[in-house]
C-alpha positions in Angstrom: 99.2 116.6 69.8 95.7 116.7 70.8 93.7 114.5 73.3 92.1 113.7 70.3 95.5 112.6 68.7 95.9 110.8 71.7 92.8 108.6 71.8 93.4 108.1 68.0 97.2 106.7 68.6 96.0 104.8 72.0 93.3 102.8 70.4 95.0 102.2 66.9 98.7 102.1 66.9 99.7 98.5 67.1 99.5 96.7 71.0 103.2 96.1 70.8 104.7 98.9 69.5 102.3 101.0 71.4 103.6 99.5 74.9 107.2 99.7 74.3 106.5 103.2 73.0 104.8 104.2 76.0 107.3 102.1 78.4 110.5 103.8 77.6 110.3 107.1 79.5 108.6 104.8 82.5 111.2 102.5 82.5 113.7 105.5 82.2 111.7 107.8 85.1 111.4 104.6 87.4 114.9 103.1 86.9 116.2 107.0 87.7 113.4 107.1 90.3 115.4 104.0 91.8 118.8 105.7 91.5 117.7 108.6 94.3 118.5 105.4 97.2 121.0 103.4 95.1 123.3 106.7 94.4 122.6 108.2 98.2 123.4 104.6 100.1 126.4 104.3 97.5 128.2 107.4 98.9 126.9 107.2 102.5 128.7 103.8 102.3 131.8 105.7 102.3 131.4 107.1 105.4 130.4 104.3 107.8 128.2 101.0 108.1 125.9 103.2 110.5 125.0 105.8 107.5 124.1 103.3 105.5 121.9 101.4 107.9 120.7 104.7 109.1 119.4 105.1 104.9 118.0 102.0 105.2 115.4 102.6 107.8 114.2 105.7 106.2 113.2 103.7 103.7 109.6 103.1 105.6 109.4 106.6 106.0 110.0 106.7 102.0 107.7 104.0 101.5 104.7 106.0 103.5 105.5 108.7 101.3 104.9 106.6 98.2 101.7 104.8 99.6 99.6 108.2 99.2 101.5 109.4 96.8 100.8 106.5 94.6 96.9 106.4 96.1 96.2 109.7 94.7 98.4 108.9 91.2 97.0 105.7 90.5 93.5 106.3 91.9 93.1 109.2 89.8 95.2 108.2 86.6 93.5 105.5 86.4 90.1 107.3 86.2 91.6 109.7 84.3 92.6 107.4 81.3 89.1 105.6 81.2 87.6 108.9 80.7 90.0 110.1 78.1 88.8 106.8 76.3 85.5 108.0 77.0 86.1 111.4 75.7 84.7 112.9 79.3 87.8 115.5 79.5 85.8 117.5 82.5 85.5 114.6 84.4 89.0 114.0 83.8 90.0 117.7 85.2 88.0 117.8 88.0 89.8 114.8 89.7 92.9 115.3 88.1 93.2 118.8 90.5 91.8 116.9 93.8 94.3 114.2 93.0 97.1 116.5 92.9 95.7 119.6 95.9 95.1 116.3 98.4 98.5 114.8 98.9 100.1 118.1 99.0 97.7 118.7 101.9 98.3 115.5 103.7 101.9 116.0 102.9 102.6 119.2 105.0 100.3 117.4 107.7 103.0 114.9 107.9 105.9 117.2 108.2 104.6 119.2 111.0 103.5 116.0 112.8 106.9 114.3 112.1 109.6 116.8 112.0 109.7 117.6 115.9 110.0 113.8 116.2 112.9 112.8 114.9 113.9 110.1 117.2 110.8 108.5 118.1 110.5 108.3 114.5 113.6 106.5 113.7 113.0 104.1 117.0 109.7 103.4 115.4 111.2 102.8 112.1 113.2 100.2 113.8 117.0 101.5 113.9 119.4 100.2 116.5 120.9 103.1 119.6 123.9 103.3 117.8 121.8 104.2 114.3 119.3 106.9 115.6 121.7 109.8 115.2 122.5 108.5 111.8 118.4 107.9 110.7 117.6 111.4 111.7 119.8 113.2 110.0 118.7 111.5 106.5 115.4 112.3 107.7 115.4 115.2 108.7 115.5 117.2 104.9 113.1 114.3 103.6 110.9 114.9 106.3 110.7 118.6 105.0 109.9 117.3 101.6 107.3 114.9 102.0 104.4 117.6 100.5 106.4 118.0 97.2 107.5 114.0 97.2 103.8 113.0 97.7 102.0 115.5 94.9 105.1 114.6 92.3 104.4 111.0 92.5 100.5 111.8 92.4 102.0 114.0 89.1 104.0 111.8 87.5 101.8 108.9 87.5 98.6 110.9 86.1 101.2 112.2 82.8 102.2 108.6 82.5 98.0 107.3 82.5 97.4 109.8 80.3 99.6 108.3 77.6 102.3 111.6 78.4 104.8 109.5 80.2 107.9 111.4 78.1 106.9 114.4 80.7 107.1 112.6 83.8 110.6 111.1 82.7 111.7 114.6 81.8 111.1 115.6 85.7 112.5 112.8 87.2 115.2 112.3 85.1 116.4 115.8 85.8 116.0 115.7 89.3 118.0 112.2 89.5 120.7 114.3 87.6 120.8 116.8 90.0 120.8 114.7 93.0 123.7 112.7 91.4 125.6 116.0 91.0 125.0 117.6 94.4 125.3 114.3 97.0 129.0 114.5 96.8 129.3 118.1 97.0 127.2 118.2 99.9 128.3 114.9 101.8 132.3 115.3 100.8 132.9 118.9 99.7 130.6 120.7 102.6 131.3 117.8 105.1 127.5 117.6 105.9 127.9 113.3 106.0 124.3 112.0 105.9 122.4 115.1 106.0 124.1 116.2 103.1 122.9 112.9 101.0 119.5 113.6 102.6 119.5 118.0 101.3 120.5 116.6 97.6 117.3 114.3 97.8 115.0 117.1 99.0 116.2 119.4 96.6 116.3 117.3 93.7 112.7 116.1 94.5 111.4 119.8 94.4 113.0 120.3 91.3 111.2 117.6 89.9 108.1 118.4 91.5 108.5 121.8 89.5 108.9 120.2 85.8 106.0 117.4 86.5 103.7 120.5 87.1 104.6 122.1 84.6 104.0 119.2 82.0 100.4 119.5 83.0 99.8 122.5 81.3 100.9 121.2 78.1 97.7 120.7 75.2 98.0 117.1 75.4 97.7 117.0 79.2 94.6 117.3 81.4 95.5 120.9 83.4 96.0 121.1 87.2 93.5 124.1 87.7 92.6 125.2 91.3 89.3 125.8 90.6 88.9 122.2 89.6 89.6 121.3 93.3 86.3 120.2 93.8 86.7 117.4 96.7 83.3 115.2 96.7 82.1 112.0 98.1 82.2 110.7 94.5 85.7 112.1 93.4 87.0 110.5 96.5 85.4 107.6 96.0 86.9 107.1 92.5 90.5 108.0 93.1 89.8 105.3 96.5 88.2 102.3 93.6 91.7 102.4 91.7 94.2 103.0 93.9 93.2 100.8 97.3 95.6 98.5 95.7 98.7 101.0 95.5 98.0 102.0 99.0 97.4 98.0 100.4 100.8 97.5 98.2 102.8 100.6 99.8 101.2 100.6 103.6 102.5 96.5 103.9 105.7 98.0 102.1 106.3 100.0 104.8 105.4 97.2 107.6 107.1 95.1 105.4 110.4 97.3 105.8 109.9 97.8 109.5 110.0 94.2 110.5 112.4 93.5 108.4 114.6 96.5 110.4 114.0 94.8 113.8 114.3 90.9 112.5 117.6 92.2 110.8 119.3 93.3 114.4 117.5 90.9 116.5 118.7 88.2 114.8 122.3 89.6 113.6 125.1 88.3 115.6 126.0 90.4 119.0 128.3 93.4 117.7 126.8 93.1 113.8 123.5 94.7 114.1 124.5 97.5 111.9 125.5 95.8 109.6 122.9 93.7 109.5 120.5 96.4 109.2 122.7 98.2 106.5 123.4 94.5 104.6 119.5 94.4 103.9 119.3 98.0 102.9 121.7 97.5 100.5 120.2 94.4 98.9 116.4 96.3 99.0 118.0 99.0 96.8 119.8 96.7 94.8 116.6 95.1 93.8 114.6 97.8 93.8 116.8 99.2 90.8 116.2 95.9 88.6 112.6 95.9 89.3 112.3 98.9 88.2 112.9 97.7 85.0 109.9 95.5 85.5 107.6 97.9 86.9 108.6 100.9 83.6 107.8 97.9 81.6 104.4 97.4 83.2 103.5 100.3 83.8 103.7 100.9 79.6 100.9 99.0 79.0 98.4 100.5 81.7 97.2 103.5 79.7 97.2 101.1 76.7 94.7 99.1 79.0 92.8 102.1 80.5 92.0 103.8 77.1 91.2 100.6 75.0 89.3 99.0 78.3 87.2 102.7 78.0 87.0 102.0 74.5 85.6 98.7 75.0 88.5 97.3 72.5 89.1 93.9 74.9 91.6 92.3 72.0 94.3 94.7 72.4 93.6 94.8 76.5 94.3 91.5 76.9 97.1 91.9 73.9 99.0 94.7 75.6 98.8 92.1 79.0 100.1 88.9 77.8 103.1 90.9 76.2 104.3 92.9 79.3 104.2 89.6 80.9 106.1 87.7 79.2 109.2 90.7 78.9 109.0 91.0 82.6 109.3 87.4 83.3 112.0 87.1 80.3 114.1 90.2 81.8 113.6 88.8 85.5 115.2 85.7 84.2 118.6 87.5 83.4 119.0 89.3 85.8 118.0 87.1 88.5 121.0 85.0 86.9 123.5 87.8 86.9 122.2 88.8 90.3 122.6 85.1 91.9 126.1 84.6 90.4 127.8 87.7 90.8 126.3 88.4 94.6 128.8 88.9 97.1 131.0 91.4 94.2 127.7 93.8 93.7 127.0 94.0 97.7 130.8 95.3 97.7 130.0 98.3 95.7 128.1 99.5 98.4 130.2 98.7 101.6 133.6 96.8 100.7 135.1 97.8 104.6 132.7 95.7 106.0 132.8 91.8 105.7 129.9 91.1 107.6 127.9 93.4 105.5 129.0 91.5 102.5 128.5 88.2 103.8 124.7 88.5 105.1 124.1 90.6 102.0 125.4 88.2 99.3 123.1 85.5 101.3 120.2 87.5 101.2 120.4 89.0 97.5 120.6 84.9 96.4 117.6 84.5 97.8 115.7 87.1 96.3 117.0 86.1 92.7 115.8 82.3 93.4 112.1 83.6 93.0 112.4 86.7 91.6 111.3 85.7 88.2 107.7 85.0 89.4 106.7 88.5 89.7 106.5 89.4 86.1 103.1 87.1 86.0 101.9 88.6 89.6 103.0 92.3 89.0 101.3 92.7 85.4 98.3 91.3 86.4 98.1 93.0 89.2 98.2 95.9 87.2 95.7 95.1 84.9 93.1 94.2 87.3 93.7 97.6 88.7 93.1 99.6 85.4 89.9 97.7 85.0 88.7 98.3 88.0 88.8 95.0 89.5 89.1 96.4 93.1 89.2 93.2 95.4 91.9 91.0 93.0 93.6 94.3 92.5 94.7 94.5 96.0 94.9 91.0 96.8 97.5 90.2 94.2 99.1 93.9 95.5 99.3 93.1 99.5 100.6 89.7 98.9 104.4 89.8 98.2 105.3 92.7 101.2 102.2 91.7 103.2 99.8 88.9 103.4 102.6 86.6 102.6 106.0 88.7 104.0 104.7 89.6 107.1 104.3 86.0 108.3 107.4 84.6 106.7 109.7 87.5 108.4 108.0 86.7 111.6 107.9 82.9 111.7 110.9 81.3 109.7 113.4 82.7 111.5 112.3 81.5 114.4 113.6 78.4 113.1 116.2 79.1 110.9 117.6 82.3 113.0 118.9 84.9 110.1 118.9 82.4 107.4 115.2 82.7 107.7 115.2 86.8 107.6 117.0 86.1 104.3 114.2 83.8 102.4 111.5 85.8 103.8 111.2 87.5 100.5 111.8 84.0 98.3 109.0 82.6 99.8 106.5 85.3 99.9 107.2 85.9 95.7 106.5 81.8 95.6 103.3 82.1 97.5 102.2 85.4 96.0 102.9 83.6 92.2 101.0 80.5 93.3 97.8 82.4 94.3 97.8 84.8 91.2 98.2 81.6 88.7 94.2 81.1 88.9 93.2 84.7 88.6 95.9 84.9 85.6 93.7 82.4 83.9 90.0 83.3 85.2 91.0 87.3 83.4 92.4 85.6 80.8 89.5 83.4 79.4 86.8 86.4 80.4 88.7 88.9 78.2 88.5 86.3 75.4 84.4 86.5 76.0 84.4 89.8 76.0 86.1 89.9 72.5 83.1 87.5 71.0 
């Protein structure tokens, strides 16, 4: 297929079709993209209640690795689709290569500046005495990684706004595979404990980092050529208009999962900080995995909005919008059911040994399910505001659930309800976030229907 073909199926194929189509190998790439944490904190869970916590706050680390990694994938992707709507394939090339050569570069700035740092690190990140050992040695290998992790989330998201999702799933699946396969062997079989979970990561993620490249150089694909490295005011300034909102989202991520590291022990009973710590670790990958059902979904109908929003075909933007919203909310609603019934039984998959773990995290994860329905409205139409290049409600809606919103619910409730209040932190910030995106929901809504006049 050519990128002629391509604009030809992307601005003709029928909306629905065309997004399920397109949101298979996302919702494949980010549900195995989600199975990297569940599948390490799974086996570390065998070992002790400090691994696991120990996972948990690398998980900022993780989510710094994902705010530029997603900057440069979305900011770039995004530009990148327009212009394949607008049949401007040099454009296209010339910030598909910066996109790609600029984390790399900030990547192996991070590793040198972090990797002699360990500790401090892991204090920053917010882990207890008795889980710094534990913390470093997950980092440690991911640390090392962080150029390759950055670049193959820049990759994978420019295949999947291009319309070639099936190649991004193709180099995360495998990697996932390969992680799944080697954690054991190195945690049990070379008795390397957490580090071991940590190698299988790092490994797996340059494996995948390999295969995404190397579905760039396929016909339908804009190429990753090193003489398209042409870093500019203006290419910056593109990649910076569409993907502010990824990094707002990812940057209060991270702050979001560092306060919620030191509320977790400061408010934990004396003696159960750990497994505080590790309790919410557990529940953030749990729902991480079903989101990322969500977020595949979604993430199906952005290049179906970039090319026909290039194309100036508003009826099947705001088509392809109002669909992945209402099988979001629809999936959110089951699982938020299965999630709130069968709590305290899927927090003992990760840590059965511990009953304080179990009991804080069963509390916790029926919390999150109470509201988690609400962000199939807020997360699609998030999205489309950010393939449109609607900068400010972009990142609004984006820095609202983990920031704007989090921030000062994990900091004030519990002041009055103790943990109770760590454990609706999230609850309240989806409620507030949903509330707030209801009149922007409408406003794009009614101005897409103008446009089609």
């Amino acid at each position: 297929m050519t990128l002629d073909d391509k604009y030809t199926e992307m601005t003709t194929l029928p909306v629905k079709l065309l997004v399920c189509k397109m949101a298979v190998p996302t919702i494949i790439a980010m549900v195995v993209t989600a199975l990297y944490n569940v599948v390490d904190a799974a086996f570390v869970g065998r070992l002790s209640t400090e691994g696991t916590a120990g996972i948990g706050i690398s998980f900022a680390y993780m989510t710094f690795i994902q705010a530029l990694g997603f900057f440069f994938g979305h900011g770039s992707g995004n530009f990148i689709s327009r212009a394949l709507g607008a049949k401007d394939v040099s454009s296209a090339a010339v910030v598909a290569s910066v996109g790609f050569f600029s984390p790399l570069l900030l990547g192996l700035l991070a590793a040198l500046l972090c990797l002699p740092n360990l500790s401090a690190l892991s204090t920053l990140l917010g882990a207890p005495a008795e889980v710094v050992p534990y913390a470093n040695d997950y980092l440690r290998y991911i640390v090392l990684a962080t150029p390759f992790m950055m670049s193959a989330l820049t990759l994978n998201n420019q295949l999947r706004l291009q319309g070639n999702a099936h190649f991004g799933m193709v180099g995360i699946v495998s990697g996932a595979i390969l992680n799944i396969a080697l954690d054991p062997l190195f945690i049990f079989t070379f008795d390397m404990g957490v580090s071991g979970a940590s190698l299988a990561t790092a490994i797996s993620q340059l494996c995948s980092w390999g295969l995404l490249l190397y579905g760039t150089f396929k016909p339908e694909s804009v190429h990753i050529r090193i003489r398209n490295f042409k870093p500019s005011f203006k290419v910056y300034y593109e990649i910076f208009r569409g993907g502010l909102p990824s990094l707002f989202r990812q940057v209060f991520n991270c702050a979001a999962a560092v306060s919620l590291n030191y509320c977790a022990a400061l408010y934990a009973a004396p003696g159960s900080e750990a497994s505080a710590v590790a309790a919410f670790a557990v529940v953030t990958r749990i729902m991480m995995f079903a989101f990322s059902v969500v977020l595949g979904f979604c993430q199906g109908f952005q290049p179906v909005c970039g090319f026909n929003y290039g194309a100036k075909k508003y009826d099947r933007v705001r088509e392809s919008w109002l669909f992945a919203t209402w099988v979001a909310t629809a999936f959110l609603l089951l699982i938020s059911a299965v999630g709130y019934l069968f709590a305290p039984q899927i927090v003992a998959l990760f840590r059965a040994e511990d009953p304080a773990l179990i009991e804080i995290g069963a509390a916790t994860l029926r919390w999150q399910c109470v509201a988690f329905p609400l962000a199939g409205l807020f997360t699609s139409t998030g999205m489309l505001f950010q393939n449109i290049r609607m900068t400010f409600p972009a990142t609004l809606l984006s820095i609202c659930r983990n920031g704007l919103f989090f921030l000062p619910a994990i900091l004030l409730l519990p002041l009055w309800l103790g943990m109770q209040g760590v454990q609706m932190a999230q609850a309240v910030a989806d409620l507030l976030t949903f509330i707030l995106c209801i009149p922007y929901a409408v406003w794009i809504n009614r101005k897409l229907k103008r446009n089609m006049a």
